[in-house]
ZADO-1210 file (C-alpha; in nm, 4 decimals, padded with zeros to 6 digits):
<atoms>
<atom x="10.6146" y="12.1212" z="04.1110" code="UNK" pos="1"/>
<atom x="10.6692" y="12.4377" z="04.3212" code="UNK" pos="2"/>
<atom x="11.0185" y="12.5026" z="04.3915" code="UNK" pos="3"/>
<atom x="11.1817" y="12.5546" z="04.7083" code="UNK" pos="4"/>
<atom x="11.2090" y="12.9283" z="04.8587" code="UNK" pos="5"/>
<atom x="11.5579" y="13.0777" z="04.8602" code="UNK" pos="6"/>
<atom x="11.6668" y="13.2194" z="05.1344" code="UNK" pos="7"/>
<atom x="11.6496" y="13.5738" z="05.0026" code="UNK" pos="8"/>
<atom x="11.2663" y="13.5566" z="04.9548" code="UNK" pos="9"/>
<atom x="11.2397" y="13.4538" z="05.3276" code="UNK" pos="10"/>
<atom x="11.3004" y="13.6567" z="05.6185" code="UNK" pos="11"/>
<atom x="11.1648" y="13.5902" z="06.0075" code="UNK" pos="12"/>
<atom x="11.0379" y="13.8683" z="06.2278" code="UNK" pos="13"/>
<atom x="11.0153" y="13.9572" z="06.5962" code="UNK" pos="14"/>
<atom x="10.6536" y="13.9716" z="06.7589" code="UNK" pos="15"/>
<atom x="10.5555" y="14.3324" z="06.8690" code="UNK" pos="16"/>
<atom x="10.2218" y="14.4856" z="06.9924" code="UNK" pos="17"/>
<atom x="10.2186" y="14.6381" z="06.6191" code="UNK" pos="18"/>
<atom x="10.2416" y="14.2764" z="06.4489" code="UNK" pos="19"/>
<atom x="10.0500" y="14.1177" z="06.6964" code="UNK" pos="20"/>
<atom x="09.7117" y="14.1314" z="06.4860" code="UNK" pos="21"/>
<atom x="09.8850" y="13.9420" z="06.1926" code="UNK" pos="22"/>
<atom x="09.9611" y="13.6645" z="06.4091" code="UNK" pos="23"/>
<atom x="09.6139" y="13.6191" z="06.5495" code="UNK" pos="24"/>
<atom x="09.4943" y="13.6276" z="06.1717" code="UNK" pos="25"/>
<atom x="09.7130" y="13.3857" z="06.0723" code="UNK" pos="26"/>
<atom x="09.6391" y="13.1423" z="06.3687" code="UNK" pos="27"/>
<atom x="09.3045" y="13.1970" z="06.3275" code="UNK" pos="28"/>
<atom x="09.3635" y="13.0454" z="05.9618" code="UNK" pos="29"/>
<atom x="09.5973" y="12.7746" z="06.0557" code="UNK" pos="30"/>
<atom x="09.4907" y="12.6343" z="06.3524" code="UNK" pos="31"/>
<atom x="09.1283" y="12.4619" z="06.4446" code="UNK" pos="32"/>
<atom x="09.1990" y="12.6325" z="06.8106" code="UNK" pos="33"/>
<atom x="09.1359" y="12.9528" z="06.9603" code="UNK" pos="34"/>
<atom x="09.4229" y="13.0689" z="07.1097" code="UNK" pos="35"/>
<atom x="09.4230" y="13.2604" z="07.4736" code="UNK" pos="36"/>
<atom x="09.4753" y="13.6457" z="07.5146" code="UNK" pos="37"/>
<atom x="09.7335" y="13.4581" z="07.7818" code="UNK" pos="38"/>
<atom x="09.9669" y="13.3087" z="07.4902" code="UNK" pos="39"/>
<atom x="09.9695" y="13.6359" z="07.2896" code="UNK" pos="40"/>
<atom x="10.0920" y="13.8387" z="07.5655" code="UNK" pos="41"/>
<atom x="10.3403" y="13.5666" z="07.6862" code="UNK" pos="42"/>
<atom x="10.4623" y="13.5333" z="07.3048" code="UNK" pos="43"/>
<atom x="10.5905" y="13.8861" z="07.3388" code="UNK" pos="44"/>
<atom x="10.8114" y="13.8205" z="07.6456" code="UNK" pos="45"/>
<atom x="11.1859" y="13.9526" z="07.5216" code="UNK" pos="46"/>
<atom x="11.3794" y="13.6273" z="07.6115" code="UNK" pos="47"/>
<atom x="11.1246" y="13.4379" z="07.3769" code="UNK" pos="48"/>
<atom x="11.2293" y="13.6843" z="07.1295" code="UNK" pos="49"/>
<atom x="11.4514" y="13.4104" z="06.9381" code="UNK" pos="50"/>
<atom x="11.2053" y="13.1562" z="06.9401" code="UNK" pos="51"/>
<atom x="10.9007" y="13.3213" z="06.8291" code="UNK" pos="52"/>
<atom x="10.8500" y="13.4698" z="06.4907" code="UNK" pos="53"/>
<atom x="10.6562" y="13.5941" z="06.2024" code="UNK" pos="54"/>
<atom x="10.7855" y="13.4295" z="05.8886" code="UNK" pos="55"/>
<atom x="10.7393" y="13.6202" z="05.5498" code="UNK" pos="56"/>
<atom x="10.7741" y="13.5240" z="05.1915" code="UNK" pos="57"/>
<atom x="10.8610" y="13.8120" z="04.9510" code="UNK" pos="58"/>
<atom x="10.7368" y="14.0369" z="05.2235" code="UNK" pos="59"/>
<atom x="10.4068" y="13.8578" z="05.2330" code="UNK" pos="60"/>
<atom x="10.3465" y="13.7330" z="05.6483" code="UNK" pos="61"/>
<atom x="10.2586" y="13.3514" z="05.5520" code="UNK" pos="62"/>
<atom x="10.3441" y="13.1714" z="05.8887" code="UNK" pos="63"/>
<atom x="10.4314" y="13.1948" z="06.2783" code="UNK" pos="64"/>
<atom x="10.6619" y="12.9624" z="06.5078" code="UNK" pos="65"/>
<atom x="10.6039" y="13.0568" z="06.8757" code="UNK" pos="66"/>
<atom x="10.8196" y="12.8608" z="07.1164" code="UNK" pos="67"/>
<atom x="10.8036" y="12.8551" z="07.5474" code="UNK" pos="68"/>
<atom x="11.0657" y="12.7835" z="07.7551" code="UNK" pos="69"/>
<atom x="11.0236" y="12.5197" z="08.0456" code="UNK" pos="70"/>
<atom x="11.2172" y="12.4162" z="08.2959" code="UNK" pos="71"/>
<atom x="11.0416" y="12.1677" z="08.5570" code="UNK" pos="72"/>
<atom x="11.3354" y="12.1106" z="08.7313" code="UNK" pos="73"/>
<atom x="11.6343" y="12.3778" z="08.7892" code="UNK" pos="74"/>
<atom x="11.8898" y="12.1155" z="08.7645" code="UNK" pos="75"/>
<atom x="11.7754" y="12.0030" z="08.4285" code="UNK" pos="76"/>
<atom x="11.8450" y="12.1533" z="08.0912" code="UNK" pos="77"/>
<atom x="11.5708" y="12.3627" z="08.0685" code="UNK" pos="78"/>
<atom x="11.3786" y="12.2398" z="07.7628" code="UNK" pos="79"/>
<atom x="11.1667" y="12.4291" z="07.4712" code="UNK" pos="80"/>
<atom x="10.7810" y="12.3881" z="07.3832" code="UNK" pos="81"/>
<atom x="10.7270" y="12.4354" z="07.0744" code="UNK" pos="82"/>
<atom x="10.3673" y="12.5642" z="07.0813" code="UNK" pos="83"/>
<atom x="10.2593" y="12.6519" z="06.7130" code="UNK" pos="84"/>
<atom x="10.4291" y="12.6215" z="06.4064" code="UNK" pos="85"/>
<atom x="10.2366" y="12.6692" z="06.0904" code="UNK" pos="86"/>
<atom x="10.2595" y="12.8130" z="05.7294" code="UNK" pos="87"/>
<atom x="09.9668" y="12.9109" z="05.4790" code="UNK" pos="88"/>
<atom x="09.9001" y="12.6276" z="05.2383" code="UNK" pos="89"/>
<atom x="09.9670" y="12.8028" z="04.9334" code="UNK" pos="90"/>
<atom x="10.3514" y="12.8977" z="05.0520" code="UNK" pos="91"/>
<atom x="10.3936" y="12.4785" z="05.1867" code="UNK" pos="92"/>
<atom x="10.6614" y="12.3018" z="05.0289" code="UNK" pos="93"/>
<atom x="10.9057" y="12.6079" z="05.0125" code="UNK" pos="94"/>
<atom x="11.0403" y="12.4839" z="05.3343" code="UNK" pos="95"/>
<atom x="10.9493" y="12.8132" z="05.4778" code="UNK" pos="96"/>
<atom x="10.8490" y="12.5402" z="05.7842" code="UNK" pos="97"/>
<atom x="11.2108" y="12.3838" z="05.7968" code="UNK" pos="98"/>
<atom x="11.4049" y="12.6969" z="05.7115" code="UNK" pos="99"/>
<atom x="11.1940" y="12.8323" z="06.0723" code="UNK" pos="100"/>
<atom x="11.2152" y="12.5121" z="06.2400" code="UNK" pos="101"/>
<atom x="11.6194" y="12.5392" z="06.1403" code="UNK" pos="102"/>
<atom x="11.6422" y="12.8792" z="06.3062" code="UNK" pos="103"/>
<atom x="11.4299" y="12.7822" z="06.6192" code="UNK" pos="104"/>
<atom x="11.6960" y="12.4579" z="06.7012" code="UNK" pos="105"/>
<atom x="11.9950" y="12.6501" z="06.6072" code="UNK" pos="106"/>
<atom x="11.8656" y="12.9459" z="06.8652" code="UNK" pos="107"/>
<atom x="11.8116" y="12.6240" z="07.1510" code="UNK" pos="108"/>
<atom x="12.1408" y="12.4817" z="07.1070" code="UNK" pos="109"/>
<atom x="12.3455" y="12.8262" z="07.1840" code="UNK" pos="110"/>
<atom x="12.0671" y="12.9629" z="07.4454" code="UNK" pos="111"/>
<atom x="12.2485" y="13.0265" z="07.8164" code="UNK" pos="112"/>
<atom x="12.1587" y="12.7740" z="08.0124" code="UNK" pos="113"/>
<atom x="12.1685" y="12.5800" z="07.6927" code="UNK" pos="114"/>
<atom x="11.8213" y="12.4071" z="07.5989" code="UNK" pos="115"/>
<atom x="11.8651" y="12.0335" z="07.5929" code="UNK" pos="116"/>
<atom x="11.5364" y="11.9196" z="07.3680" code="UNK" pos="117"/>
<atom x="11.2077" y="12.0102" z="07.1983" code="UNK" pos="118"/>
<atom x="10.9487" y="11.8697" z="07.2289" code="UNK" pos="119"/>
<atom x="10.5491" y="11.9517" z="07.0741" code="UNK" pos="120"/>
<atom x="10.2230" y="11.7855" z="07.0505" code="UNK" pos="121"/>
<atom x="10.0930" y="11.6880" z="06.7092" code="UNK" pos="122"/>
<atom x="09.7334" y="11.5850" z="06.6981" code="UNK" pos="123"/>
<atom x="09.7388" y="11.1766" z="06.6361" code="UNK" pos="124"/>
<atom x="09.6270" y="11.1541" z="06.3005" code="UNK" pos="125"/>
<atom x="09.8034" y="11.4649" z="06.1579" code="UNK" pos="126"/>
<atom x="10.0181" y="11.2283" z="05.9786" code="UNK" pos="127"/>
<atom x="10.1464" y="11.5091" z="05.7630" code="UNK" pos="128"/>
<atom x="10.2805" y="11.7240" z="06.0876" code="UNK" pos="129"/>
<atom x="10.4465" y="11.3808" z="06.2133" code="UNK" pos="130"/>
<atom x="10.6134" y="11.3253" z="05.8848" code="UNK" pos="131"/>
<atom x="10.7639" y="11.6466" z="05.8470" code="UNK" pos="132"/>
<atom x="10.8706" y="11.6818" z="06.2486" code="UNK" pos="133"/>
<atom x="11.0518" y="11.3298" z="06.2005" code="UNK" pos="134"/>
<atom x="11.2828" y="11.3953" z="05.8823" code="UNK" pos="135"/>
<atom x="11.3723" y="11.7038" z="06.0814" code="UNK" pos="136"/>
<atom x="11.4931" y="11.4325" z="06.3325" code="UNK" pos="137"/>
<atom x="11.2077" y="11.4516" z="06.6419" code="UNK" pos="138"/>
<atom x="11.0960" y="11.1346" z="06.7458" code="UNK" pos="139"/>
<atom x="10.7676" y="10.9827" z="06.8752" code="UNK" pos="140"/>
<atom x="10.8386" y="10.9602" z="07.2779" code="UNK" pos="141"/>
<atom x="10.4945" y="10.9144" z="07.4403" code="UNK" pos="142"/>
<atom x="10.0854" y="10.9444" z="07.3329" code="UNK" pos="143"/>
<atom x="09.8927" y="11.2294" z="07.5605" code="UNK" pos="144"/>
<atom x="09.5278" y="11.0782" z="07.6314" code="UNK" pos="145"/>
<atom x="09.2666" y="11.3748" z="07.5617" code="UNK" pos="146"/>
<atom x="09.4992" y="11.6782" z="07.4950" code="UNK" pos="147"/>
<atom x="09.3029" y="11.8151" z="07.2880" code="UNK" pos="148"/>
<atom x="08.9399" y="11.9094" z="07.4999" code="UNK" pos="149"/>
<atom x="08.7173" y="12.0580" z="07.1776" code="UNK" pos="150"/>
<atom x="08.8969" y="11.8372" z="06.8596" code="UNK" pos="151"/>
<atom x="08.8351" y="11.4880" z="06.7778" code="UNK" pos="152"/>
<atom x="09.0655" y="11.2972" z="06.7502" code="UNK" pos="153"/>
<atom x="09.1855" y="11.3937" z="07.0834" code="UNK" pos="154"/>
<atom x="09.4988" y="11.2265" z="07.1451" code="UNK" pos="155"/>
<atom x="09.8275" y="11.3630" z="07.0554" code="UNK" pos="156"/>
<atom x="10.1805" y="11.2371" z="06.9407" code="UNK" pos="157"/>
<atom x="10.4474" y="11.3912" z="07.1600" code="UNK" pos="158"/>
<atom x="10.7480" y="11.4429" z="06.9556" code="UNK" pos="159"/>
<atom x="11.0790" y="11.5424" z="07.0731" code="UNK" pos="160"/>
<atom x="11.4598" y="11.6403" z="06.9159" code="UNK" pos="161"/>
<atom x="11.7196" y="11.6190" z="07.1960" code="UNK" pos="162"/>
<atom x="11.9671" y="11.9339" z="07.0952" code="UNK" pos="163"/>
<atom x="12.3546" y="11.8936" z="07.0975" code="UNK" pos="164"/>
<atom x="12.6115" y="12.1560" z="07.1489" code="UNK" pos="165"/>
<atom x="12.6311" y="12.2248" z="06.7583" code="UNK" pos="166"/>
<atom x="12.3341" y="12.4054" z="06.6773" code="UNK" pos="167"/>
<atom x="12.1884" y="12.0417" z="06.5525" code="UNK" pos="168"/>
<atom x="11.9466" y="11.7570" z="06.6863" code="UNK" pos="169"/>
<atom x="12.0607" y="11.4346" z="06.7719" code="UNK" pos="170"/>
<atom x="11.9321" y="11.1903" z="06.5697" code="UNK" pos="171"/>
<atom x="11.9220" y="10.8850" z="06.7363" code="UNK" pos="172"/>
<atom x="11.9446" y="10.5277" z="06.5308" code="UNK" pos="173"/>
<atom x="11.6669" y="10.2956" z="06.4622" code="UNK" pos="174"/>
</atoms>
């Protein structure tokens, strides 16, 4: 049984043009996608600084959360995409995932204008992805037909976590 990280063997870093590479290589690992020269140049935008990082272990760059901010309507809560969030196999079940998925919420709840959800699509059948996103209190809200255009299956769960003003989801009652 591996145990889980402590907090001094993790540590989360900023995207820069000079890190840039590592998060291609890692994405290129994690994900079954090809990812846009359009999402690593928006991933470097300074107010998504909180919301995307590198995340290392003992100095070692095992995982990337990169987050968008969306706001359909101006007099909503603008609310926060959460567009990749994965961790080499070998460092899984350190909760390197929750200890980033921690910082990410805590970073929505005190943005200005305050975020009020996050939501993310997890590819129906990923039952491991759905697990983890639900005991970290998002909830199943709707199935999108054919998200994904080159994977099979191609329907996704959309999850979401509706944020309060205390850093924390709101987890609703079954």
């Amino acid at each position: 049984m591996v145990s889980a990280a402590s907090t001094s063997q993790v540590t989360f870093s900023s995207l820069t043009e000079n890190n840039l590479g590592t998060v291609r290589k890692l994405n290129s690992v994690l994900f079954p996608i090809r990812y846009s020269e359009k999402f690593y140049q928006d991933i470097l935008k300074p107010e998504l600084d909180e919301f995307c990082k590198l995340v290392y272990y003992n100095d070692i760059p095992v995982g990337t959360i990169c987050c968008r901010l969306e706001n359909k309507d101006q007099s909503d809560k603008p609310r926060l995409y959460l567009m990749t969030m994965g961790i080499l196999a070998p460092y899984r079940s350190r909760e390197l995932g929750s200890l980033a998925l921690k910082r990410v919420v805590e970073a929505g709840s005190k943005h200005h204008p305050r975020i009020g959800s996050i939501y993310l699509h997890v590819q129906v059948g990923n039952d491991d992805a759905k697990r983890f996103y639900e005991r970290h209190g998002f909830k199943q809200v709707s199935v999108h037909k054919d998200y994904y255009k080159k994977l099979t299956p191609a329907d996704a769960w959309i999850l979401e976590l509706p944020l309060d003003e205390t850093g924390k989801g709101k987890r609703g009652t079954a």
